[in-house]
N, C-alpha and C positions, 0 to 999 in steps of 0.2 A: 266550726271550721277546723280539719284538722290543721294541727304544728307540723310545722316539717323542719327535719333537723338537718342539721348543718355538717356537713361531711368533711370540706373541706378548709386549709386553712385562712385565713384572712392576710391579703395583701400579696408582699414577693416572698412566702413561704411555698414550696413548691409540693405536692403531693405523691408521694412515692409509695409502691406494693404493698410495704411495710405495715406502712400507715392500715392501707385498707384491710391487710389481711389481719391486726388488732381489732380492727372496726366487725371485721365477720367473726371473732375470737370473741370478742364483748358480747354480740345478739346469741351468742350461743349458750349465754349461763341458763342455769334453769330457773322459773317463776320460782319455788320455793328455796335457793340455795339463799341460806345466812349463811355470813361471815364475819370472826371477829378480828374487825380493823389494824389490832394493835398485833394480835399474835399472827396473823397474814404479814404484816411488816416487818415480823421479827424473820420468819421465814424469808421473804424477799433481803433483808438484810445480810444473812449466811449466804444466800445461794447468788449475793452480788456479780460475783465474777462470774457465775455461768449466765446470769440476766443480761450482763452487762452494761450493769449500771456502775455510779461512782458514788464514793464516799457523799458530793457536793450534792448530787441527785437526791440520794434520798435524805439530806437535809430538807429540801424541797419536798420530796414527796413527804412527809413528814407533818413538814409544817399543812399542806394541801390537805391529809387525811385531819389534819385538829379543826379544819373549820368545817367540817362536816359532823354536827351535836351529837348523831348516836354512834354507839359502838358499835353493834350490828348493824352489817353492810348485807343488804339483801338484793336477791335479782329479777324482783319483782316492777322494781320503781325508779327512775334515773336520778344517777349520784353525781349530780354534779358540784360545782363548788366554784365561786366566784370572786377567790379576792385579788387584791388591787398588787401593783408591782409592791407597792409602798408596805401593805400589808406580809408579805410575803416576804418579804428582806428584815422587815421588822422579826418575825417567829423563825426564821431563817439566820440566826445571829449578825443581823448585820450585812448581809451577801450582798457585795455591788451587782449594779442593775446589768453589767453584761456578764457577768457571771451568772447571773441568775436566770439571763434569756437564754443563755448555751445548755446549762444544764437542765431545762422545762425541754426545750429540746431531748436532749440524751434520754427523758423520763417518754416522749412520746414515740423516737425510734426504737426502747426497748419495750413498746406494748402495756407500759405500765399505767397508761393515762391518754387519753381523747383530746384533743382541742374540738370544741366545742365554739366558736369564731361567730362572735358576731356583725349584723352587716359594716360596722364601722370599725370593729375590731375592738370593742370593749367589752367590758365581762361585767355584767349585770343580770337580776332576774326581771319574769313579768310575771307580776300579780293579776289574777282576778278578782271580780268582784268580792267574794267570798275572803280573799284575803291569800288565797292556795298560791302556792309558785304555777303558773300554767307554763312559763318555759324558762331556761336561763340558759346565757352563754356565759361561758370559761371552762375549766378541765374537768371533762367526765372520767370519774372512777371506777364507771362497770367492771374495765378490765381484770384488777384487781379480784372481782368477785367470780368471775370466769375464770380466772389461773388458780384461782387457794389451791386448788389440787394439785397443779402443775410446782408450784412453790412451795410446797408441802414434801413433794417427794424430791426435788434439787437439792432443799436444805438438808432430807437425813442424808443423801448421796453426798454430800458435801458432809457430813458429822462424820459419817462411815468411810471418808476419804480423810480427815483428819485423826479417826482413832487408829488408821492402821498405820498412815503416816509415823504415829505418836512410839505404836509395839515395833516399827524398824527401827528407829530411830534408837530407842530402848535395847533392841536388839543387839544394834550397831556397839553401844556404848558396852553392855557386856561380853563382845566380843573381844571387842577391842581390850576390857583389862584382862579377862581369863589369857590371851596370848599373852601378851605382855609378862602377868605374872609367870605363865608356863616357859616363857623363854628365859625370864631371870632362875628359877626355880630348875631348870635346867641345867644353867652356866653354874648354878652355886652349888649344886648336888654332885655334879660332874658326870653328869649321864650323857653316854656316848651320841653324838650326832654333831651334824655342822651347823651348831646354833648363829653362826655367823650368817649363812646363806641362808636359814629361817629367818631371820633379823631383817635380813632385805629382802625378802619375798612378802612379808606384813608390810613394810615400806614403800613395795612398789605398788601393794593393792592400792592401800591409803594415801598414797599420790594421786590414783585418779579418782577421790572423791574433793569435789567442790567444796566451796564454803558454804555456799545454798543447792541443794541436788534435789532433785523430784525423788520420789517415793518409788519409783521403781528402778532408780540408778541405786539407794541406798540399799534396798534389797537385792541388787544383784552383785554390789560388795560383801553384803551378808552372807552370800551364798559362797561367795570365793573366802571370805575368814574363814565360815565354819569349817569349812573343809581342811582348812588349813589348820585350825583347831585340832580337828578330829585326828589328824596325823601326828599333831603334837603331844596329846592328850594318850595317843595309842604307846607311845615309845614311851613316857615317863610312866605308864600301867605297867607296862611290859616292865620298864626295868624294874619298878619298886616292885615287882611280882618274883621275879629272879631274882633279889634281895630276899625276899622273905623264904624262897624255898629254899636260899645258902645257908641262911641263919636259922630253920629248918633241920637241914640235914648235917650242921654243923660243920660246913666245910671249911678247911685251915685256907686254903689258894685262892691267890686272887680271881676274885671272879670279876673285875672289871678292872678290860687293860684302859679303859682311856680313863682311869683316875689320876687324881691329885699326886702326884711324884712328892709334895711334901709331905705327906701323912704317909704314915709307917705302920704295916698290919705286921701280922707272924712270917708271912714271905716275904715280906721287903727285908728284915730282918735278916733272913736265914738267908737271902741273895746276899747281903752286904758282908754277912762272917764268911760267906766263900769267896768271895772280894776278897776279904779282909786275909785269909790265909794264903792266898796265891797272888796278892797284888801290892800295890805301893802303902805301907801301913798311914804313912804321915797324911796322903789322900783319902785314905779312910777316917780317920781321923778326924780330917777337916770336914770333909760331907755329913761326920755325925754329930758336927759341933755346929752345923746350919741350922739358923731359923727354922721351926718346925709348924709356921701358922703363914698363913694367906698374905702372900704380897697387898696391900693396901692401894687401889686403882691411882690414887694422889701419888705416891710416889713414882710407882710404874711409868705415868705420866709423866712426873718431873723427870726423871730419867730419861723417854723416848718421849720428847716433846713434838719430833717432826712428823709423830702418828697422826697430831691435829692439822697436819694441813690439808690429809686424806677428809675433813668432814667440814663441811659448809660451818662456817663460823665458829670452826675449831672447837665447839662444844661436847665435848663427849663427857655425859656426867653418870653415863650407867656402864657395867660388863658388856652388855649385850654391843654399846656403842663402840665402845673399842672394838669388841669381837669383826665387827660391822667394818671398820677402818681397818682391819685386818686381814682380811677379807679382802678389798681395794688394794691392801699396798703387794698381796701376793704375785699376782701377776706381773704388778709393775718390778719386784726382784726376780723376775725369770726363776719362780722355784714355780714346779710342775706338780699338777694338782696330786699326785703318788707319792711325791715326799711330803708334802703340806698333807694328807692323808694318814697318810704313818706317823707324822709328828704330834697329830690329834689321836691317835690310837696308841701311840707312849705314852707322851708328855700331859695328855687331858686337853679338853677344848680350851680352855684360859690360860693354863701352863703355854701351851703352844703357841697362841698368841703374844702371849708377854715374849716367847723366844723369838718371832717373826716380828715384832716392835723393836726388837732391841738390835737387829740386824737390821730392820732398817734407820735406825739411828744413826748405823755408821755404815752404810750401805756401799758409801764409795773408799770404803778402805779394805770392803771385800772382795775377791774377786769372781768369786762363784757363790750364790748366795744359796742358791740349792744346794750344791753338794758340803757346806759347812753347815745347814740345818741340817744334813739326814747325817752328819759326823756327830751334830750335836742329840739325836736321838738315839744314833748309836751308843754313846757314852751313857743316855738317860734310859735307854734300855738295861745296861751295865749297873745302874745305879749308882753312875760317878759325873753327875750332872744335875744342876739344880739352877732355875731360874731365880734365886736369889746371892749369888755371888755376882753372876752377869748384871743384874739389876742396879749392885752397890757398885761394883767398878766405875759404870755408867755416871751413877752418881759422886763418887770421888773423881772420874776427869774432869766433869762438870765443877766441883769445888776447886781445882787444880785451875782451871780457865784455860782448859786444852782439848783437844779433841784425841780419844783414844787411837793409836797409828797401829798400821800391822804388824809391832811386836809385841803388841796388847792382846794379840786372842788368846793367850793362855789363862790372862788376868780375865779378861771378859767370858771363856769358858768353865771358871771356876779357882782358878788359882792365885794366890796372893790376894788376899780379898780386903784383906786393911793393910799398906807396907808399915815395915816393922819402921821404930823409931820415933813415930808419930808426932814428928818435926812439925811446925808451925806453916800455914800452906796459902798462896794467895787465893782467898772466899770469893772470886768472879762470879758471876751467872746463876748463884742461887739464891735464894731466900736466906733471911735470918732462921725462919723459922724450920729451915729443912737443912739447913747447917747445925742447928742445936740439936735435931734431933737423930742426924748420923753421929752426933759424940757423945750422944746418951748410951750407955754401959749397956742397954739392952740390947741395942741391934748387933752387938758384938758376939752375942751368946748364942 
């Protein structure tokens, strides 16, 4: 007599497309296709999320494939397999019993497994005489031997989606330091551009990438850095190229107007002795008795402390960050992007800022904040201006516990830079440690 198998499930399980279109998936394997069990499972395991199985599932399906003795799964012979809830919770770590009926579930909607239902709904075999299983009910595993192919090729589409994932991602991260280094290497070389508004154009990329982003969000930030690279990367080639063909053709003149106004070449020089013959000696004098090295960012800071309110949690610990804050407080002093342009093409991109910091420091005791930055480029065109006289004034009202008033901009433009006398002063609003070190003998010099 033949057996007849049992299609559907037993009881108020209901039977759906799904089901059946597994069930014509399974009679399709071929008579001679072997499979091995373990490496089939390893595949289904990677290609989870496109199967749509769960972690809990193929606990389950797991434990389902160990009670079935051989390794090779073939599609010659029915694979079924019979154990008990009891058993199956047992190799299952323990899985409560409605856990483990939800997820036999999930394993039969994603085609990975049969119910096999017998008439009372239990899972047992029947022997023949012989001893042979002549039928058994519980989960057939044909399916399994009908997909290896299908689960073979998910799982490398799934490796080959996580190795390109991996080279963006890669990508990303050396995107992200080559700008970064190229915009400090910028600010500290003093090569011409508005590394401010580079600063916030990497910023507004890297705003819109997530904390978790798919693989084709992060390659489309890639695509906007490198670009943004590439223009960065074009202008410091270019300048260091026009460096080298100066020093080349040994030219004496300056060839870059938006440098550092504290470092002195053979022309700044030769500006300042015809200064020096046709103008106020004693100002001369004192501009060559100025510090000759890089304001220090801490100081700067202590000095124009109200640049931190321009930056979410007041942190500005790099150039570029200030530059960035600087950048924000322009518009809010009504100076006009022409003079904030010429004062970067004097003064240097950093000089400039420390001079638009320290205007806004005292911002309401100016009246026109544009037309005193492009007085004060005028004068640092001249050669009679230097962001470190304005810098210490700042910081002496601050020891003083006053706020500098408007007959202080001679003092905050360069003049009287320590008063004589150097009477004993009430230390308000600074540090110990930035009070010792304005009366150390160096910063004098």
């Amino acid at each position: 007599m033949e057996t007849y198998v049992a299609t559907t499930p037993f009881g108020r399980r209901t039977m759906t497309l799904g089901q059946i279109a597994s069930q014509v998936k399974a009679r399709t394997a071929p008579k001679d296709a072997v499979v091995h069990k373990w490496q089939t499972f390893q595949h289904i395991r990677e290609a989870r999320d496109l199967v749509g199985a769960t972690d809990r599932a193929l606990a389950i399906l797991n434990a389902l494939l160990s009670f079935h003795q051989e390794t090779a799964l073939t599609g010659d012979a029915d694979i079924v397999v019979w154990p008990s809830n009891e058993q199956l919770m047992a190799r299952a770590n323990g899985m409560p019993p409605t856990t483990l009926r939800r997820h036999l579930g999930v394993l039969v909607e994603c085609g990975l497994i049969i119910r096999r239902d017998s008439p009372n709904g239990k899972r047992y075999a029947r022997k023949g005489r012989g001893g042979q299983i002549e039928q058994a009910f519980g989960f057939d595993l044909s399916p399994i031997v009908a997909r290896a192919a299908e689960f073979k090729d998910l799982a490398e589409a799934v490796q080959a989606e996580k190795r390109a994932f991996r080279v963006a991602k890669e990508r990303l991260t050396l995107l992200r330091r080559d700008i970064v280094k190229l915009i400090d290497t910028g600010i500290e070389e003093g090569v011409p551009g508005n590394w401010g508004r580079v600063q916030q154009s990497y910023q507004e990329v890297m705003s819109r990438l997530p904390r978790s982003a798919p693989r084709q969000l992060v390659e489309s930030i890639c695509e906007e850095l490198e670009a943004l690279w590439r223009d960065i990367r074009d202008v410091l080639e270019s300048f260091a190229d026009s460096q080298n063909m100066d020093a080349n053709e040994s030219h004496s003149g300056r060839h870059i107007q938006n440098s550092n106004p504290d470092s002195y070449s053979e022309s700044e020089n030769g500006n300042r002795e015809e200064v020096e013959a046709g103008g106020n000696a004693a100002e001369n004098d004192k501009l060559r008795s100025m510090p000759r090295r890089d304001l220090p960012l801490g100081i700067v800071l202590d000095a124009c402390s109200n640049l931190r309110e321009l930056v979410q949690g007041g942190d500005i610990r790099h150039w570029r960050d200030f530059l960035a804050a600087a950048e924000l407080a322009r518009p809010m002093l009504g100076i006009s992007p022409s003079a904030w342009r010429e004062a970067r093409d004097v003064l240097g991109e950093r000089q400039a800022g420390i001079t638009l910091a320290a205007i806004y420091q005292r911002a309401d005791q100016i009246n026109s904040a544009g037309g005193y930055l492009r007085s004060l480029t005028d004068r640092a065109r001249e050669g009679k201006f230097s962001t470190w006289p304005m810098i210490m004034a700042l910081l002496r009202a601050k020891l003083d516990g006053k706020k500098p008033g408007a007959g202080d901009a001679a003092r905050l433009d360069g003049s009287d830079l320590f008063p004589a006398g150097g009477g004993e002063r009430k230390q308000a609003g600074a540090s110990p440690e930035l009070i010792r070190s304005l009366r150390d003998p160096k910063w004098r010099r």
